[in-house]
Structure formats: C-alpha cells, structure tokens
N, C-alpha and C positions, 0 to 999 in steps of 0.2 A: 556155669554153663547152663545155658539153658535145656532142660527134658520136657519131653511132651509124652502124656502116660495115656492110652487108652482107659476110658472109664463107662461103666452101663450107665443108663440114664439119671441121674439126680431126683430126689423127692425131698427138698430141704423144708426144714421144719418151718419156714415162713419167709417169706419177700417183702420187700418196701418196693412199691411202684416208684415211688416219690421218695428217694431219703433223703437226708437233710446232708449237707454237703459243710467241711468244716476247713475254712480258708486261714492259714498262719504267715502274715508277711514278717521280714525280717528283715531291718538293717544294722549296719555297725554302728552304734554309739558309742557314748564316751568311758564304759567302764564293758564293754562287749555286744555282745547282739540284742540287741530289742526286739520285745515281736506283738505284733496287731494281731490279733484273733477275728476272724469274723465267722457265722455260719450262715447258709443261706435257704430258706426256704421256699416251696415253688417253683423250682426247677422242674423242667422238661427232661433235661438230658444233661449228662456228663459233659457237652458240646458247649451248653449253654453257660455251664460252670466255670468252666475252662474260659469261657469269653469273661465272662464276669471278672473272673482272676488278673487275664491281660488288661484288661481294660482299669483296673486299681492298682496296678503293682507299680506304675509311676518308675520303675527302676529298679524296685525290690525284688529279692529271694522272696519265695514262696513256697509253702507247699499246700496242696488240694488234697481233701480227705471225704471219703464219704464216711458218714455212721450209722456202722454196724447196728443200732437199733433204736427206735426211736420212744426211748422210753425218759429221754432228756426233758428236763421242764424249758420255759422260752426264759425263766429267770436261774440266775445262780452259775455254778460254774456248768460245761459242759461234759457229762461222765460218760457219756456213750463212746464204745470201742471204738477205734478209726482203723479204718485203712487206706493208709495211700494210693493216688493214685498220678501223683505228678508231683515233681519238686524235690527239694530237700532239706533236711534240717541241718544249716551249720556248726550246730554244736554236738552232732555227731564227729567220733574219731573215723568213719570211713564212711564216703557220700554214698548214701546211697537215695538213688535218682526211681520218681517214680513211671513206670512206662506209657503214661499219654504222652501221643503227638498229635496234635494236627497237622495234616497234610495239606496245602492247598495248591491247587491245580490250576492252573494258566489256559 
C-alpha cells in the first residue's frame, strides 16, 4: 500500500541532469527468456525515454531503468545502479511493475 511521508527539503549529495537511461527488452525463446540491453544517451526527459522504448519493443516486455550514476564506461558491461522506472522483469517470482504512465488526452 502505498504511504506518503512528509520530509524537510532534500540536499542530495549530487544530480545527473542528463542520466543515462538503461532499456532491457525481453522475449520468450527456446530454452526461456532472452533479453536485449540497450542504454541510451541524450535524453531530454523520462518522456522521451519512454518513446524511445514504445517505439522498439515491436511486441516485447520491457523494462526502463535510469542509472543511478554515471560513472559506467560507453565499453564493457554496464555497472551503474538502476532504478526502475517502467516495466518488468519476467524472471522475477512476483511482477513487480514500474510506475510510469503516459497519459494521453484527446
């Protein structure tokens, strides 16, 4: 269930204007789920991320991550923390869904 806690104002030890955004598609294959990695750089907004996503998922599960810092090289594996922010992983035992939506208005 969800809480909402009153808090004084935040002074966090540092911000990414700009972080790097880390996309995971997923389909069922022949011995379980396969999964595409991509991250993306140059993003504007969560908004644009989120298009980017729809616009590649072709049919696929997904899920959208931002990273938590950006201290990842552009080669090698990607070690920076994630946090969800859309989607889920199926090879979790309980889904758990991240909370973007878009809403679009008529």
């Amino acid at each position: 269930m969800l809480e909402a806690h009153w808090t004084p104002r935040a002074e966090p030890a540092y911000q990414l204007a700009y972080p790097r955004y880390r996309v995971e598609f997923w389909r069922m294959g022949e011995d379980g789920w396969d999964q595409e990695a991509w991250y993306l750089t140059g993003v504007d907004s969560v908004l644009e991320a989120l298009a980017w996503v729809h616009a590649h998922a072709h049919g696929r599960r997904f899920e959208l991550f931002v990273e938590a810092d950006d201290h990842s090289g552009e080669a090698g594996p990607r070690t920076a923390p994630l946090v969800r922010l859309a989607g889920s992983d199926p090879n979790e035992p309980t889904a758990v869904t991240g909370a973007l939506r878009v809403v679009r208005r008529r």
